[in-house]
Wavefront OBJ file of the C-alpha trace (Angstrom):
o trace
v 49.706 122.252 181.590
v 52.397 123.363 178.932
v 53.811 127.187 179.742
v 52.439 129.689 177.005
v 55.467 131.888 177.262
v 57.353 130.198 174.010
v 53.739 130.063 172.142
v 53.707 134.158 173.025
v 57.245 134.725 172.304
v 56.638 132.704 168.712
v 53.952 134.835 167.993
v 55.488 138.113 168.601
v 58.624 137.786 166.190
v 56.208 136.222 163.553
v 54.449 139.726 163.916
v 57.539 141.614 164.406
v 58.658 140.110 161.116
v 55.384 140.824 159.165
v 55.918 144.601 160.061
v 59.577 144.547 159.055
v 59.006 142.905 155.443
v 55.522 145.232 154.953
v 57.749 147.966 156.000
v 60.440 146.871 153.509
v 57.765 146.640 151.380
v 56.362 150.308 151.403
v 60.163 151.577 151.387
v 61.066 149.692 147.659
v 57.762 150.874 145.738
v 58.047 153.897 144.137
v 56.545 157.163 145.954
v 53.019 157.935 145.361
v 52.015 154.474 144.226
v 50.578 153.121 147.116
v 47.889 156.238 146.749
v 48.513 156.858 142.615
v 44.828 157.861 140.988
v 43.804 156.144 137.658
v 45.012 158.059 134.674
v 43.022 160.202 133.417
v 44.101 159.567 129.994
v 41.991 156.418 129.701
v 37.991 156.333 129.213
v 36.901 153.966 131.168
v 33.806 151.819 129.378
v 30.864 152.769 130.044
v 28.916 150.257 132.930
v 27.337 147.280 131.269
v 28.007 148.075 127.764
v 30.659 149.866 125.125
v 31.615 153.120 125.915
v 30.048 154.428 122.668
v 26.831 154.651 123.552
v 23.477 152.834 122.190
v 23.575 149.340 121.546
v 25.417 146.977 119.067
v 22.089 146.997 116.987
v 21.987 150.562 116.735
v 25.205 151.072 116.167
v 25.270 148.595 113.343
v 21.559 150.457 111.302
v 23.472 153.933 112.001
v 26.912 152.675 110.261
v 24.772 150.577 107.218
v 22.572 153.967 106.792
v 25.577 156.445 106.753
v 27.613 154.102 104.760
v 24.831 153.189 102.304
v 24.008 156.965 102.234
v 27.657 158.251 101.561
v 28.242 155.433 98.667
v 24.617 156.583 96.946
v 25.979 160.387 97.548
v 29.467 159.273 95.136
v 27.100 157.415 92.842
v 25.313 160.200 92.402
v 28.110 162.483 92.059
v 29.242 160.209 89.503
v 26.393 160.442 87.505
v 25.715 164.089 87.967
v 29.326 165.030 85.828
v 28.471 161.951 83.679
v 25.465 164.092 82.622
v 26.533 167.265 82.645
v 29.604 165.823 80.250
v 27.042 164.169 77.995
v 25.082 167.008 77.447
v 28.343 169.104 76.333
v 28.363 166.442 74.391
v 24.958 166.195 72.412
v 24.932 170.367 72.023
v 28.516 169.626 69.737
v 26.865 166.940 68.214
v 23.772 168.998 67.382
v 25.948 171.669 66.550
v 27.905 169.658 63.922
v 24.542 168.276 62.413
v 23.307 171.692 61.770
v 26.606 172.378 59.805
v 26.611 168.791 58.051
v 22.526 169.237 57.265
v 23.602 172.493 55.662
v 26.039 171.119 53.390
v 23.748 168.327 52.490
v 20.924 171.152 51.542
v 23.930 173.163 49.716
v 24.236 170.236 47.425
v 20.840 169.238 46.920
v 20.163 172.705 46.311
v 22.562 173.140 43.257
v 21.557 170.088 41.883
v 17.758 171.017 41.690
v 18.763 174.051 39.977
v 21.231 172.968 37.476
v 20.150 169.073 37.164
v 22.111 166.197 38.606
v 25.020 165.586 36.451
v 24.819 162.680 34.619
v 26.588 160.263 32.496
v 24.168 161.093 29.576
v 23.921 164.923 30.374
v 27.999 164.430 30.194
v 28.596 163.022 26.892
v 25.742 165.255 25.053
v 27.557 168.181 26.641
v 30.919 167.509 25.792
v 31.929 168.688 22.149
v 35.570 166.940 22.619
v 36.365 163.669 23.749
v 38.623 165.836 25.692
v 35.643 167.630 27.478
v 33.761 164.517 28.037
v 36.527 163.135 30.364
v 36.353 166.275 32.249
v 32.678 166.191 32.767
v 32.817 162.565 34.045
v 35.557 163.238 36.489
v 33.555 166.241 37.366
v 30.520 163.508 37.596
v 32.767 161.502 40.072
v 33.626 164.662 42.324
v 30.250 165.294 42.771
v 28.989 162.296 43.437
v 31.736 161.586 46.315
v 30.924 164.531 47.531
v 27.022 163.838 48.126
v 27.748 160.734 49.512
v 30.711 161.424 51.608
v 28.434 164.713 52.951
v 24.881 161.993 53.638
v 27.256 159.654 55.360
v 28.494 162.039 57.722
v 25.079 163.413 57.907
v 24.162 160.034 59.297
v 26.500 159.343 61.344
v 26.370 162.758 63.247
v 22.481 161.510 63.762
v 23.005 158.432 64.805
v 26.023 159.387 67.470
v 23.422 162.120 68.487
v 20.467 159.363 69.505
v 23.294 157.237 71.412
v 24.228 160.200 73.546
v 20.214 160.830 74.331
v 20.494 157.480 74.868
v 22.777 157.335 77.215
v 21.807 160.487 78.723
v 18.424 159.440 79.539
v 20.122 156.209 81.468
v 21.926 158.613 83.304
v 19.048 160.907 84.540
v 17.317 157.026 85.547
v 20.610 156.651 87.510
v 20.480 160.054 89.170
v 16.951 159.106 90.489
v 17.559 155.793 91.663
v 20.297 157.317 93.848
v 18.731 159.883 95.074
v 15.425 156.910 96.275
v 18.804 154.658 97.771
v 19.331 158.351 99.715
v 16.425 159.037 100.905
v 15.793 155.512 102.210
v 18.857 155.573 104.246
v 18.420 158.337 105.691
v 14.718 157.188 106.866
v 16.699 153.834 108.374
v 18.987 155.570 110.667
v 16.173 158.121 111.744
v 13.790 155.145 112.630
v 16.265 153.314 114.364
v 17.294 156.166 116.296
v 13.875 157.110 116.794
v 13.148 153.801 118.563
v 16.558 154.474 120.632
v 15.568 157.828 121.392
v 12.367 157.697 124.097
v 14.596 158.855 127.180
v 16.634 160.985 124.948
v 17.441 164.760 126.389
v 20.252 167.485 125.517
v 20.300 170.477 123.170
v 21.421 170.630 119.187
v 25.382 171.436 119.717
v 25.957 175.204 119.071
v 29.807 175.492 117.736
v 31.400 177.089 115.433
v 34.285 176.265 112.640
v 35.867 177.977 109.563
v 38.684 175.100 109.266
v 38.698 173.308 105.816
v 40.554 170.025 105.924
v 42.328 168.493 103.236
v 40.379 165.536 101.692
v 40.914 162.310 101.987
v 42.444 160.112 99.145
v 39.047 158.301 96.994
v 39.333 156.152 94.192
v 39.223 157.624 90.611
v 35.232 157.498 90.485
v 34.888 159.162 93.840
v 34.273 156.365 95.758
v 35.929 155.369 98.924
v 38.896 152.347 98.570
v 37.888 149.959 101.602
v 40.514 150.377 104.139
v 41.965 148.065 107.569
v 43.135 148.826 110.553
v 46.851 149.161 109.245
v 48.666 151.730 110.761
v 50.125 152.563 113.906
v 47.173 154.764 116.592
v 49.712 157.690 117.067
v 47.872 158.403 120.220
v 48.269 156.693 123.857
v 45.878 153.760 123.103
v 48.487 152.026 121.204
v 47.171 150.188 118.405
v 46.292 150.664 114.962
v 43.729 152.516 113.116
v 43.142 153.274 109.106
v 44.708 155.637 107.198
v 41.518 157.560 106.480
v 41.380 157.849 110.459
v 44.416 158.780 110.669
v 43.885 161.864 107.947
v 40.849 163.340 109.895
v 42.848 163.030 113.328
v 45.844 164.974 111.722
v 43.172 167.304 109.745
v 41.824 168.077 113.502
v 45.145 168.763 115.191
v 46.180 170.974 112.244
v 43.070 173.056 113.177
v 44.067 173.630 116.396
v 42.178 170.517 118.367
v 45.114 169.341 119.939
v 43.841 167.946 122.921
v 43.557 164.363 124.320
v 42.475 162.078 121.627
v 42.085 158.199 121.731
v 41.378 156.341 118.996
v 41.427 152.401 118.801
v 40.547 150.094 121.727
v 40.795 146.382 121.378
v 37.259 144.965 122.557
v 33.651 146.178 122.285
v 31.640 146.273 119.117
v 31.632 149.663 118.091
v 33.815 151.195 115.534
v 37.209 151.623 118.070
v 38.248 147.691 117.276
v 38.317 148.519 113.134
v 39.961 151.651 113.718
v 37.871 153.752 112.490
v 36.839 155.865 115.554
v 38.536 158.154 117.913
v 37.656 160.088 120.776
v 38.327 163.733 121.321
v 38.728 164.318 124.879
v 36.344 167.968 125.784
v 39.522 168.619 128.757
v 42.983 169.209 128.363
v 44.710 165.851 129.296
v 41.949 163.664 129.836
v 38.347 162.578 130.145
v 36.843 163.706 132.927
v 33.999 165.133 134.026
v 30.548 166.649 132.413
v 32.000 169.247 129.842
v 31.427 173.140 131.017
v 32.753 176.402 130.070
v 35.963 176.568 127.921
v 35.879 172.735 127.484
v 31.671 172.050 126.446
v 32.995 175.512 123.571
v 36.102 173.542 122.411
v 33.766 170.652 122.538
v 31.336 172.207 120.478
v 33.733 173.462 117.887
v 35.459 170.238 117.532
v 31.612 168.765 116.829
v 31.194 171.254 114.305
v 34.747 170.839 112.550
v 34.120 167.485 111.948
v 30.544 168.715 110.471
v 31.829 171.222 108.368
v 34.417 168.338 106.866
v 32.334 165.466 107.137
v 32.650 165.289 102.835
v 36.580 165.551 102.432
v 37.085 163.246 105.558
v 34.282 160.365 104.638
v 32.672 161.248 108.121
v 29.980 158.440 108.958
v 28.824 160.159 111.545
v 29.676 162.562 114.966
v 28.434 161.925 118.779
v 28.568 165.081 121.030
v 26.981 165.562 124.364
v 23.763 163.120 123.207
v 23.564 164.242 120.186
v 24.634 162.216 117.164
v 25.199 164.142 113.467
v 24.668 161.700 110.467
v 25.329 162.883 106.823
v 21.809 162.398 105.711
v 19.909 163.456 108.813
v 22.261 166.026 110.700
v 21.780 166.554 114.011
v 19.597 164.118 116.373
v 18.824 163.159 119.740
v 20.970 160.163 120.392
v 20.350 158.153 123.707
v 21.540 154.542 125.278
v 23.901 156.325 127.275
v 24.165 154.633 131.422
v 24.053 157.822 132.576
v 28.041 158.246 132.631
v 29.563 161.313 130.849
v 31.804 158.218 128.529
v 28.669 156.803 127.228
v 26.495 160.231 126.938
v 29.597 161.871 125.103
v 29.483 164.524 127.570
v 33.246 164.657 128.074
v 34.002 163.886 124.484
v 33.713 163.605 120.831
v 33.264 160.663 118.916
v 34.096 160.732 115.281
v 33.478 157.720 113.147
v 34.957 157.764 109.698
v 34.092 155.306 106.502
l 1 2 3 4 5 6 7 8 9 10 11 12 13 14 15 16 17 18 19 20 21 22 23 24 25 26 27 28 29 30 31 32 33 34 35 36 37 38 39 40 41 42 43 44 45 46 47 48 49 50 51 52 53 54 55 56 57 58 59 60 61 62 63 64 65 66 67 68 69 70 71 72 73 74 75 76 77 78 79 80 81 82 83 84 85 86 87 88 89 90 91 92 93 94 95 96 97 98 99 100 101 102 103 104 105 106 107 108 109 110 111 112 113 114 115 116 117 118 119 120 121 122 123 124 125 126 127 128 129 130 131 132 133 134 135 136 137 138 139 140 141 142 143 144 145 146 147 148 149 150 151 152 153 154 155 156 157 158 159 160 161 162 163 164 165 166 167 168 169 170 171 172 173 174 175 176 177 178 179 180 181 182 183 184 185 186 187 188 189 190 191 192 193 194 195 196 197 198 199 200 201 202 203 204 205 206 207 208 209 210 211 212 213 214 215 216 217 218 219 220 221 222 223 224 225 226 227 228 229 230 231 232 233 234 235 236 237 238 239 240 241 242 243 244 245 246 247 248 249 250 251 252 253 254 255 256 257 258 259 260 261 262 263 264 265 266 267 268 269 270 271 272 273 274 275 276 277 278 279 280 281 282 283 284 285 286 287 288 289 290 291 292 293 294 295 296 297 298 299 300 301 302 303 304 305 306 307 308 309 310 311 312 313 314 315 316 317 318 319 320 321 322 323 324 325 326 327 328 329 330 331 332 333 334 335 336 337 338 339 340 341 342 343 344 345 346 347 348 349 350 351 352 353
């Protein structure tokens, strides 16, 4: 029977040198990694689905209804100081018909009185040859004159009509923007009233005086689409718009300078376009449930973004389940897992157009 005194020698300097390398090992990492928490810099998503809550559905009717509602909101804009400028418009116009009308009645006036000057009436009159090329230059005058003042007269009516006209289409436009508002704002408030059975939390209770600077629009007051083209200045590292990146600077020049991430490269939420951010409720991170000092700057954050939500194209804000649209305000938002990420409990989400 072979000895077992090599086999048990062999064995103990194979251990012996699996102690020395893990030992080696230990000595050449860095101190503190071996037991280094997670950062707490970095939301986590949320268990079985994006970390903004909901569902890609829902997400998807509350961005179409905000964005539909903000573009009717310009449109009508647009057509409000179209109307008011026509209406300047038609009171000049009316104005310089009165005038014009009087001038016409001026002349027909005299000539009722005196007799419309004639060619005849000119040469019986005239006792001179001399005279009767006075009186027909005189005839000529007047004659311009009543038809230069019935032209105008005309014209001064008919650029009146066109600006009813056009007024009218106006007023017609008004309308049909304010039926394209009111029917998005009954979209997102049915789809969020189908999300919203296991909804819970209270109407956010912050405070803000902060006016931000608006955002750049296009020369009709429309929005200019935008991509994800410049560089996330915060520790997500990637890009976001510039219309994010104006709210985000807006916010920090109001004093919420806390942790703040804004694009993440997967899920189907408004992170990947750039277009989101999230406001972190602590100091250097997301954590837990917000309480105390964090749920207040929380809360005034929320209503910053509320107070702005114009200037900054808002779409819409998600605060401790709670979700503000422009047409709708405040509303129970649920499809959280429970997790203070997905319930926006530890921070605010602000999507922008």
């Amino acid at each position: 029977m072979p000895s077992v005194a090599p086999v048990r020698r062999t064995a103990a300097r194979l251990a012996a040198l699996l102690v020395a390398a893990l030992a080696l090992g230990v000595a050449a990492a860095p101190v503190g990694t071996a037991v280094a928490a997670p950062p707490t810099g970095l939301l986590a998503p949320a268990p079985g689905g994006d970390d903004e809550g909901g569902t890609p559905e829902l997400r998807a009717q509350l961005e179409a209804a905000s964005k539909g509602w903000l573009e009717a909101k310009a449109a009508l804009a647009r057509s409000v100081s179209r109307q008011q400028q026509l209406t300047g418009q038609l009171k000049t116009i009316e104005a310089e018909l009165n005038v014009r009308a009087a001038k016409v009645g001026e002349i027909a006036g005299v000539a009722y009185r005196t007799g419309r000057l004639s060619a005849a009436s000119a040469l019986l009159n005239s006792a001179t040859p001399e005279g009767f090329m006075d009186r027909a230059a005189a005839l000529d005058q007047v004659a311009a004159n009543e038809d230069r003042a019935l032209r105008d007269l005309v014209e001064t009516r008919d650029q009146a009509t066109r600006t009813r006209t056009a007024l009218n289409v106006e007023i017609q436009q008004q309308r049909k923007q304010v039926a394209v508002m009111a029917k998005r704002k009954q979209q997102a408030e049915r789809a969020l009233q189908v999300a919203n059975n296991r909804a819970a939390g209270g109407a956010t209770r912050g405070t803000s005086t902060a006016n931000a600077d608006p955002a750049p629009r296009n020369a009709d007051g429309s929005w200019p689409p935008e991509s994800c083209s410049v560089n996330d200045p915060t520790p997500a590292d990637g890009c976001i718009t510039p219309r994010m990146l104006h709210a985000l600077q807006e916010a920090k020049a109001a004093g919420f300078t806390r942790y703040v991430s804004c694009y993440r490269p997967s899920g189907s939420g408004e992170h990947p376009k750039g277009r989101a951010c999230d406001f972190a409720a602590q100091q250097d991170g997301f954590g837990g449930v917000a309480s105390g000092g964090d749920r207040t700057y929380g809360d005034n954050l929320a209503a910053y973004f509320v107070r702005n939500a114009d200037p900054l194209a808002v779409l819409y804000v998600i605060w401790f389940k709670q979700i503000w649209l422009p047409s709708s305000g405040w509303k129970a938002y649920s499809g959280g897992n429970g997790d203070p990420s997905s319930d926006h409990t530890n921070h605010v989400h602000v999507s922008v157009y």
